[in-house]
N, C-alpha and C positions, 0 to 999 in steps of 0.2 A: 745215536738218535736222540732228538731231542725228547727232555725229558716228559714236558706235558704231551706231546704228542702220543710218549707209550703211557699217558693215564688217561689217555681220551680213549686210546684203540683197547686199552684195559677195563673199563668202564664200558664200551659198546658191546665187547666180547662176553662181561658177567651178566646182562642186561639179556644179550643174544641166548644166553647157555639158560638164563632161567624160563626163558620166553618157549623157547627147547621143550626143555623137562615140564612145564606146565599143559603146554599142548599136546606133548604127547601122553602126557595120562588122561587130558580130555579126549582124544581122538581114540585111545584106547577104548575107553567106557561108555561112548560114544557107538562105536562099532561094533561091541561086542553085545551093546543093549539094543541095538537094531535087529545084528540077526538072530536074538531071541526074541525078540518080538513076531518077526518071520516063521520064525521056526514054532512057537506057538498056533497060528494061522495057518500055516501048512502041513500040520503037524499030520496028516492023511494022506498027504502028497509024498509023492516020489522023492523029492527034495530035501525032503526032514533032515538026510542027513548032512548035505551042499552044506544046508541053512544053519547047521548044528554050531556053534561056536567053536567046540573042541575037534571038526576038522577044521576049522580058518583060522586057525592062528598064527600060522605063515601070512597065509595075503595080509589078516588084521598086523601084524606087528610095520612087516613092508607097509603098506601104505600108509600109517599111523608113522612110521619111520619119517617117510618120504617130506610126506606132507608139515609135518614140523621142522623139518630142517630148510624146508625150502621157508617157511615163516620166519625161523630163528633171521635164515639170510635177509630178511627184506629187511628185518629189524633192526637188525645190525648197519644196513649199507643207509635207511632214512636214518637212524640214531648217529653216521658220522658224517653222513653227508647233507643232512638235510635242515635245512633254515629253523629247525626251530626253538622259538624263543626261550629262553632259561635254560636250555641245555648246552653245555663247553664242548662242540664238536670242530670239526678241521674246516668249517663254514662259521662258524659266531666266534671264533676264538681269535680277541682282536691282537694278542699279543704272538701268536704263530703268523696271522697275516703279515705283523708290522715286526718282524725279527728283522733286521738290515742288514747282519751278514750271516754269510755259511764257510763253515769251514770246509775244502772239498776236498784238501789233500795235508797229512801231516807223515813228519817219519822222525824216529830220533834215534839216533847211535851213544850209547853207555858205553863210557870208556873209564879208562881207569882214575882219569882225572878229574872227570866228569862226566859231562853229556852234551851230546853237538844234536841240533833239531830245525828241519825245514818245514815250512808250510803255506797254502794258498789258499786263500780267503777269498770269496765273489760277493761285490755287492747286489743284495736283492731288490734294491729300491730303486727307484724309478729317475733319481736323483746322481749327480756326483758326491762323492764323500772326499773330502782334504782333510790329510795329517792325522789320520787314524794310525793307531798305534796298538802292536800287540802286546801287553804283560802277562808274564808267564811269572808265578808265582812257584818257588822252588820250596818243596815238604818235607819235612825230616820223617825220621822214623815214628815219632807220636803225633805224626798232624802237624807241628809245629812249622810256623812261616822259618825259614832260614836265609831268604833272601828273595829278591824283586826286579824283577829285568822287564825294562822297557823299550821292544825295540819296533820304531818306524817302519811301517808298509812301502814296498817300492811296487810302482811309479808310489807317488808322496799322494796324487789325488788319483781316487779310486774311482773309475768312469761308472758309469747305471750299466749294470747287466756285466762289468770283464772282472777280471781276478787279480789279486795284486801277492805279493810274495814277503815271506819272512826268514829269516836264518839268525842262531845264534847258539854262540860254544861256549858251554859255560865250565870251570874249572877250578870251583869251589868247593869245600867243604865234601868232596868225595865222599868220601865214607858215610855219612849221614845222609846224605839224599834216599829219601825211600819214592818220589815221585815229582811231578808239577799238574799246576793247574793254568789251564790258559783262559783269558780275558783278551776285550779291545774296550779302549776308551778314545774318547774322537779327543779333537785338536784342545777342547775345553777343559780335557779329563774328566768328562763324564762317561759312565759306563757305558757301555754296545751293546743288546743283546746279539747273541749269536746260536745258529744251529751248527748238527754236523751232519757230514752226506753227498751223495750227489741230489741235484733237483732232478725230476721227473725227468 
């Protein structure tokens, strides 16, 4: 998943969970200084004890429950979905709109010589893409680059909205491969941003 996408929905969620805990010790205090006030005034009445706080701390807790969480929810779904200004949600966030590819499918087999890896890429834009190219950047065991592979997207031009395909078997330097890292840079060699996933 891309990565600002889990600091947007991580940021709505700590935002939602305080909004939570805040409401619900007001609706607490709230409710509980109501029916002492009740229970004050009717204190002659058949009622006094309905009215008592310390039999309603079931209903007060549930409702005080309820009623926050359904808050916490609104807050959370305007905080990611809603237009507004200066906050980085999945609506202002110009660089999630303008990603141009997603990754939708990868797989790789480790072998003894190396590693063999396919995968499909969809352009998200509204455009053709020509001579876009995947590099896969191969990591040793301490982070170290150990080598650089660049291999071309089939079909060569990437149509708006289809998926284009990648393969490559690499069989170097075995023993020190601890990982790779995948990249696309278009026909200029300028970088791509890209996600991972299926779209909705």
């Amino acid at each position: 998943m891309n990565q600002e996408l889990l600091t947007i929905i991580d940021n709505g969620l700590t935002v939602s969970l305080w909004v939570f805990l805040g409401a619900l010790v007001l609706f607490l205090l709230v409710s509980r200084s109501r029916l002492v006030r009740h229970a004050i005034k009717e204190e002659d009445s058949p009622k006094v004890e309905k009215l008592n706080p310390a039999f309603n701390q079931p209903r007060i807790a549930i409702r005080s429950v309820s009623a926050s969480l359904a808050l916490a929810i609104l807050v959370l779904v305007i905080y990611l979905f809603g237009p507004i200004p200066g906050i980085n949600n999945l609506v202002n966030s110009r660089s999630w709109q303008l990603t141009p590819l997603r990754v939708t499918a990868i797989s790789w087999d480790r072998v003894y010589e190396g590693f063999t890896m396919e995968g499909e890429v969809w352009n998200q834009t509204e455009e053709d893409m020509e001579g876009i190219t995947a590099v896969i950047s191969i990591v040793g065991s301490y982070e170290e680059l150990l080598d650089s592979l660049e291999i071309p997207l089939k079909p060569g031009i990437l149509k708006a909205g289809e998926p284009a395909a990648f393969e490559v078997s690499y069989m170097k330097n075995s023993p020190f491969i601890e990982g790779y890292r995948l990249g696309f840079i278009d026909k200029e060699g300028k970088p791509l941003r890209h996600t991972a996933g299926f779209d909705k």
